[in-house]
NUPADO-32832 format. One line per field, with one value per residue: residue number from 1; x negated, y, z of N, C-alpha, C, O in turn. Coordinates in Angstrom, 1 decimal, m for minus. Atoms other than C-alpha are relative to their C-alpha. Layout:
N
num c(NUM|...)
n_xx c(X|...)
n_yy c(Y|...)
n_zz c(Z|...)
ca_xx c(X|...)
ca_yy c(Y|...)
ca_zz c(Z|...)
c_xx c(X|...)
c_yy c(Y|...)
c_zz c(Z|...)
o_xx c(X|...)
o_yy c(Y|...)
o_zz c(Z|...)
END
This chain:
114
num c(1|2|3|4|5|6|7|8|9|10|11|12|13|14|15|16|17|18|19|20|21|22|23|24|25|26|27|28|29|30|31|32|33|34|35|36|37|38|39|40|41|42|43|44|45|46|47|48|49|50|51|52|53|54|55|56|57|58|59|60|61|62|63|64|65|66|67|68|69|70|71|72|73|74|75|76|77|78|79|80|81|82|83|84|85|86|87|88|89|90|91|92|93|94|95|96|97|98|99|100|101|102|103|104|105|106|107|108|109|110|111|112|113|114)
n_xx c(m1.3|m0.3|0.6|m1.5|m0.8|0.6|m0.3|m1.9|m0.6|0.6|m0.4|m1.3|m0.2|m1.6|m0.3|0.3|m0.9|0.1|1.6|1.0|0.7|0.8|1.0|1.1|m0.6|m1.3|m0.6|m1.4|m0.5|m1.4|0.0|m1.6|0.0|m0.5|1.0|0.9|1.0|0.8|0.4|1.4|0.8|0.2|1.2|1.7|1.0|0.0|0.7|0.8|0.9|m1.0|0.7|m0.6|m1.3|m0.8|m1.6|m1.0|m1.9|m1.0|m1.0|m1.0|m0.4|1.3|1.5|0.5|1.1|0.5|m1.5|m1.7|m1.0|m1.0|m1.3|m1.2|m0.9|0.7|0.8|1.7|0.5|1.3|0.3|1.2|0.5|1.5|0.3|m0.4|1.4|0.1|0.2|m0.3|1.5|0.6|1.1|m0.1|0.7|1.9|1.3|0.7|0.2|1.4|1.0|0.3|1.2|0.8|1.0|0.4|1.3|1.4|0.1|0.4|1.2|m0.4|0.8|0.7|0.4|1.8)
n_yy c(0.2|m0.6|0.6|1.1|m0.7|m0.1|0.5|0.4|m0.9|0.1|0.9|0.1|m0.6|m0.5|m1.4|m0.1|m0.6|m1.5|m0.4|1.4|m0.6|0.6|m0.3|1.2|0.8|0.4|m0.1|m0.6|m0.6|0.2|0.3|m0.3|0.9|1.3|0.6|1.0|m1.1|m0.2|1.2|m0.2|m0.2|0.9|1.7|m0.1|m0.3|0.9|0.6|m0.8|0.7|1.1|m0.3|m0.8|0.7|m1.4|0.0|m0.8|0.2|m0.9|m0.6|m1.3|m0.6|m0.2|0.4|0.1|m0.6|m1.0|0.8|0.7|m0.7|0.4|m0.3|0.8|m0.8|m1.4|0.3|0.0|0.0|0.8|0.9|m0.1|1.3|1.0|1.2|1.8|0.3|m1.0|1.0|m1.2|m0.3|m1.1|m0.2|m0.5|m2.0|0.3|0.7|m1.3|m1.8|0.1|0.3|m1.5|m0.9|0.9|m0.3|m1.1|m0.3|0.5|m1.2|m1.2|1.2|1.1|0.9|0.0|1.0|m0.3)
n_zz c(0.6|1.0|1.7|0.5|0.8|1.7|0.9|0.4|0.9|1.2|0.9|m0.6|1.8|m0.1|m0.8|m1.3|m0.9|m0.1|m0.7|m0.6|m0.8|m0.8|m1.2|m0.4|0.5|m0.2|1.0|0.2|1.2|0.9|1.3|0.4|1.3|m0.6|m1.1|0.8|0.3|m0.9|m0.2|0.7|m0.5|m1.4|0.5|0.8|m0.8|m0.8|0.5|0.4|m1.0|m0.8|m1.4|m1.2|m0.8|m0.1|m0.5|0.4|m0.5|0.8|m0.8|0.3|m1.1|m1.3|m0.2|m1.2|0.2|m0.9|m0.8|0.7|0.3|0.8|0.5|m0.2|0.5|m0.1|m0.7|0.1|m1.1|0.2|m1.7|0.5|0.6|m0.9|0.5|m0.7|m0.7|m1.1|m1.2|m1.1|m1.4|0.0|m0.7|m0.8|0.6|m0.4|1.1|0.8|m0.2|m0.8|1.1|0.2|m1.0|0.4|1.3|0.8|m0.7|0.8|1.4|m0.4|m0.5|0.7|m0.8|0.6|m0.6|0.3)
ca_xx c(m147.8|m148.3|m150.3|m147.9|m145.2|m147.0|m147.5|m143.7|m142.5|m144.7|m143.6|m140.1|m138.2|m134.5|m132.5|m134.1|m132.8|m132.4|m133.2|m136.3|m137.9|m140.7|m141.8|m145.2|m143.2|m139.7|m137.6|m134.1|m132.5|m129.4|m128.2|m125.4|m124.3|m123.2|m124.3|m126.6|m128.8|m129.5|m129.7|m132.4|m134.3|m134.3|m135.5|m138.5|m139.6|m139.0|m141.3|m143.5|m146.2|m145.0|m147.5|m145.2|m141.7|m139.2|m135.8|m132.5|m128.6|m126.5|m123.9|m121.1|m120.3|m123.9|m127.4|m129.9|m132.6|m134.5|m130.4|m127.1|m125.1|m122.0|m118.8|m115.2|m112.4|m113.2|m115.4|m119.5|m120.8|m124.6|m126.2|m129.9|m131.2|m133.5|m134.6|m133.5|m137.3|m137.8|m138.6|m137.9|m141.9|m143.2|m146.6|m146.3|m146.6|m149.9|m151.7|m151.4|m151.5|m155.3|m156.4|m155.9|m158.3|m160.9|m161.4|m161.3|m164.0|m166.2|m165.7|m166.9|m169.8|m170.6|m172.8|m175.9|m178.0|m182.0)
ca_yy c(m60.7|m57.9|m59.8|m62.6|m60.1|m59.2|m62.0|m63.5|m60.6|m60.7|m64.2|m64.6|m64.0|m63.3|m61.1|m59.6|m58.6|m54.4|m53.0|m55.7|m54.3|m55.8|m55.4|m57.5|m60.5|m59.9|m59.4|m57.6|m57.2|m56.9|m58.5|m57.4|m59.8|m63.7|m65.7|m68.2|m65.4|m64.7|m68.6|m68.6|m66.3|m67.9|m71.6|m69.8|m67.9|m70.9|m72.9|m70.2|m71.4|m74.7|m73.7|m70.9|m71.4|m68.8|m68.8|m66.9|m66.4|m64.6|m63.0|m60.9|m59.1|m58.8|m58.1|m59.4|m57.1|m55.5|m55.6|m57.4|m55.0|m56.1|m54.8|m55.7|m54.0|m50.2|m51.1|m50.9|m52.6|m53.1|m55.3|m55.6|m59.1|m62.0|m64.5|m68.3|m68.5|m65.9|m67.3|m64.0|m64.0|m60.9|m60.0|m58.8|m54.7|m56.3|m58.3|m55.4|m52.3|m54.5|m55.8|m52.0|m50.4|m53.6|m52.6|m49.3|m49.5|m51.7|m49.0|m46.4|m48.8|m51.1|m54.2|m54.0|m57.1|m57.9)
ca_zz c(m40.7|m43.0|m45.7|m45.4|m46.1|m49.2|m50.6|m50.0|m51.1|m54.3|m55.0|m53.8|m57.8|m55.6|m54.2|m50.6|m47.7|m47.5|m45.2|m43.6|m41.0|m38.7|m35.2|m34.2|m34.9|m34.4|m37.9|m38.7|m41.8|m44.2|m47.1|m49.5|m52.0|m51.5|m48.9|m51.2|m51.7|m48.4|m47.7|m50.6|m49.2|m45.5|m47.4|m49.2|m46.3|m43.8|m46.4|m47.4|m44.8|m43.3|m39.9|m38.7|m37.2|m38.3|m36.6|m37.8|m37.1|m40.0|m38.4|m39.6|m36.3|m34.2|m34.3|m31.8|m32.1|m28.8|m28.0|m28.9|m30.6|m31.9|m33.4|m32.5|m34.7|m33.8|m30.8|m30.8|m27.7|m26.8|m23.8|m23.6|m25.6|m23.8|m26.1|m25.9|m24.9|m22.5|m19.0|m17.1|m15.4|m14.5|m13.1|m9.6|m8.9|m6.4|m8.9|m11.5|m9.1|m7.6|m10.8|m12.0|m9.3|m9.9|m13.6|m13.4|m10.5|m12.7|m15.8|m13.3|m11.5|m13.9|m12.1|m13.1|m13.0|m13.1)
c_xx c(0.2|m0.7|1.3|1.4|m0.4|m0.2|1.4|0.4|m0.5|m0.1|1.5|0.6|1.9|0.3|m0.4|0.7|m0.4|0.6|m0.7|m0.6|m0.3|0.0|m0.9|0.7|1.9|0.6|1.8|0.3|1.4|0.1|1.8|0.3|0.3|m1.0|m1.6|m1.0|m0.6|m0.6|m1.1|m0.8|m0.8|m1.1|m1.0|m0.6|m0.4|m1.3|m1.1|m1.7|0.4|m0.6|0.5|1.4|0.8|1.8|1.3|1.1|0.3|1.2|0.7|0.2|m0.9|m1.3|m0.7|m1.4|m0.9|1.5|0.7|0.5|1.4|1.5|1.4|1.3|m0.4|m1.1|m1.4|m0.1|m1.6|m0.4|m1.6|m0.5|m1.1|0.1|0.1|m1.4|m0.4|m0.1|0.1|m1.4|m0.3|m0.9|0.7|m0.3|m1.5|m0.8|m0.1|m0.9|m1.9|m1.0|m0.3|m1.1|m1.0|m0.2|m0.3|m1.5|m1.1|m0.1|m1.1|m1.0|m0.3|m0.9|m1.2|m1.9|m1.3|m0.4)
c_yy c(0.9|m0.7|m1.2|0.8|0.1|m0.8|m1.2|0.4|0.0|m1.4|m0.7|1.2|0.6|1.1|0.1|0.7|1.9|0.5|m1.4|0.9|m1.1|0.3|m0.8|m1.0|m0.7|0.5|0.3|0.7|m0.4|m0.3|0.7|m1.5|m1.9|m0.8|m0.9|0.9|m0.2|m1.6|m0.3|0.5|m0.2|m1.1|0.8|1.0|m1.0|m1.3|0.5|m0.7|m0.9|0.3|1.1|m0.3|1.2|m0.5|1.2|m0.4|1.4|m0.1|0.9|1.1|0.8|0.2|0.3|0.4|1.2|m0.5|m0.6|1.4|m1.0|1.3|m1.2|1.1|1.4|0.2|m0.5|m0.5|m0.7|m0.5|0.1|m1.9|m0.3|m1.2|m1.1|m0.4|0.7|m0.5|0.8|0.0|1.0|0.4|1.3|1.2|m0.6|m0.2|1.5|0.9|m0.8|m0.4|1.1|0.4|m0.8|0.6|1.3|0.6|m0.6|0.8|0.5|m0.3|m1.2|m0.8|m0.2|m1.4|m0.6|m1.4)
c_zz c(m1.2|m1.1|m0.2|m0.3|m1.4|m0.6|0.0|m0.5|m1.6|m1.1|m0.2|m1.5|0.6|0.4|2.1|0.8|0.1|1.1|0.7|0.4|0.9|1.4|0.8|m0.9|m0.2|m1.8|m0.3|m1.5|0.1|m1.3|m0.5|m1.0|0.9|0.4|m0.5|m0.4|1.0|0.6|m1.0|0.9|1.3|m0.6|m0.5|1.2|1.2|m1.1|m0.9|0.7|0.9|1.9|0.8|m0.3|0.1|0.7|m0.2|0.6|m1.0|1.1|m0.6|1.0|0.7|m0.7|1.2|m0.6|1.0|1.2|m0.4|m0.3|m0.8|m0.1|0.3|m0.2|0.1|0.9|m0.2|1.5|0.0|1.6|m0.6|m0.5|0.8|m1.6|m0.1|1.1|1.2|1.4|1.4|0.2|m0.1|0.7|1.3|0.1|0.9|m0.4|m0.7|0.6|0.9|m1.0|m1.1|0.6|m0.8|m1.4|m0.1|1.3|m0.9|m1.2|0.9|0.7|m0.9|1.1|m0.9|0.6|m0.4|0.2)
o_xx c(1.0|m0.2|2.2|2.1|0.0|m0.1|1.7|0.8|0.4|m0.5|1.7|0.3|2.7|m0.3|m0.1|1.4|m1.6|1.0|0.0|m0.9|0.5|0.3|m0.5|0.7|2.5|m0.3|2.6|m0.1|2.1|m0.8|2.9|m0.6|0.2|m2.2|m2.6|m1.7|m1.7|m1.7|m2.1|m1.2|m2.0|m2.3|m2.0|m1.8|m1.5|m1.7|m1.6|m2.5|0.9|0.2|0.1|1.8|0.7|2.6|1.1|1.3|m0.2|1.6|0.1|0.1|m0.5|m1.7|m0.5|m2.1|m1.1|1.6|0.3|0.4|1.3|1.9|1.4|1.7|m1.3|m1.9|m1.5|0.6|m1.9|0.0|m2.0|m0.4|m1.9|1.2|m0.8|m1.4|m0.7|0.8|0.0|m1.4|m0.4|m0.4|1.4|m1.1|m2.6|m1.9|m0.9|m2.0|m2.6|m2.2|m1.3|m2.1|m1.3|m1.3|m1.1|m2.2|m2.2|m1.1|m2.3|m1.6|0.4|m1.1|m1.1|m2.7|m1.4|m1.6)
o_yy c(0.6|m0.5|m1.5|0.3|m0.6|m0.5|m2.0|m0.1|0.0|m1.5|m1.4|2.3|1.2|2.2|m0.7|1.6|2.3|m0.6|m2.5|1.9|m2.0|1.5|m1.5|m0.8|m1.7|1.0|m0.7|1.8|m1.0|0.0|0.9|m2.3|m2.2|m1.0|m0.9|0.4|m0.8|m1.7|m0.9|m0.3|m0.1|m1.2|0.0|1.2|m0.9|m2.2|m0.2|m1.3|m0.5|0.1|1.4|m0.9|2.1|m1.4|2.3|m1.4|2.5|m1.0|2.0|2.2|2.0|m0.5|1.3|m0.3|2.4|m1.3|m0.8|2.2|m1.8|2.1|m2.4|1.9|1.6|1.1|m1.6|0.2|m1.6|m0.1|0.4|m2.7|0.5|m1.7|m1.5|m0.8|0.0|m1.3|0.5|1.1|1.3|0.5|2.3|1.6|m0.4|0.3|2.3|1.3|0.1|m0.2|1.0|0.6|m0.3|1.0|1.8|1.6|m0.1|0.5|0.2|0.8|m2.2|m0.1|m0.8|m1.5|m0.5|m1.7)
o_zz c(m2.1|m2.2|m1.0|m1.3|m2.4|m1.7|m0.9|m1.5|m2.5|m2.2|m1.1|m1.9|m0.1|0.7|2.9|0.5|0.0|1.6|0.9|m0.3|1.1|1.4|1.7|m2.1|m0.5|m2.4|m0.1|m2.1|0.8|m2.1|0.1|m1.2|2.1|0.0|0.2|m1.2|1.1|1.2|m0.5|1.8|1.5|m0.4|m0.6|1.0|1.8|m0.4|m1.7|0.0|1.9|2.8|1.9|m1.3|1.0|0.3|0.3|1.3|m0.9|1.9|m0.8|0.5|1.1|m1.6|1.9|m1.4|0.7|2.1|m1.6|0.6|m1.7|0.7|0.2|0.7|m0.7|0.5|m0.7|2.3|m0.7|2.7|m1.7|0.4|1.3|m2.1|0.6|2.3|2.2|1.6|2.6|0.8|m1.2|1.8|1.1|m0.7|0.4|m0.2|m0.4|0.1|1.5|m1.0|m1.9|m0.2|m1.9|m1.5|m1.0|1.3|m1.1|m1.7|0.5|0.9|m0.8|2.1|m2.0|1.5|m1.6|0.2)
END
């Protein structure tokens, strides 16, 4: 993601979002300035590489980032964010806490074979 940053960023002639920050693949920024800006810069990164699948939501109010935060008149409230995609699954504590031991016995034994 970082080279594709660089070279969006190094061809992209508008105004960008400030602050843009990354995490793996998640993305949060801010824009000042009128909306056609930041709707530019959405179409030239959504057609930057037609092979990846970026999704957005401008929002005055909210950002879903880790959590929801949103503003409402003087009120800050945050919840923790799931993803549209998100499917809840979560590896069992058994599988992990047996497939833990298992590797770390074959670290400490490897199998040695003739």
């Amino acid at each position: 993601m970082g080279y594709f940053e660089e070279r969006l960023f190094s061809q992209f002639d508008g105004q960008c979002p400030v602050p843009y920050k990354r995490y793996i693949d998640d993305i949060v920024g801010a824009a000042v300035g009128p909306r056609i800006d930041l709707q530019n810069f959405i179409n030239f990164v959504s057609n930057f590489y037609p092979f990846l699948k970026f999704t957005h939501v401008i929002s005055t109010s909210s950002v879903n980032f880790w959590t929801s935060n949103s503003i409402s008149g003087c009120k800050i409230s945050s919840s923790i964010y799931f993803k549209p995609t998100d499917s809840h699954n979560y590896l069992l504590y058994s599988s992990v806490k047996s497939s833990t031991v298992l590797h770390q016995f074959h670290t400490l034994f490897p199998v040695v074979t003739r």
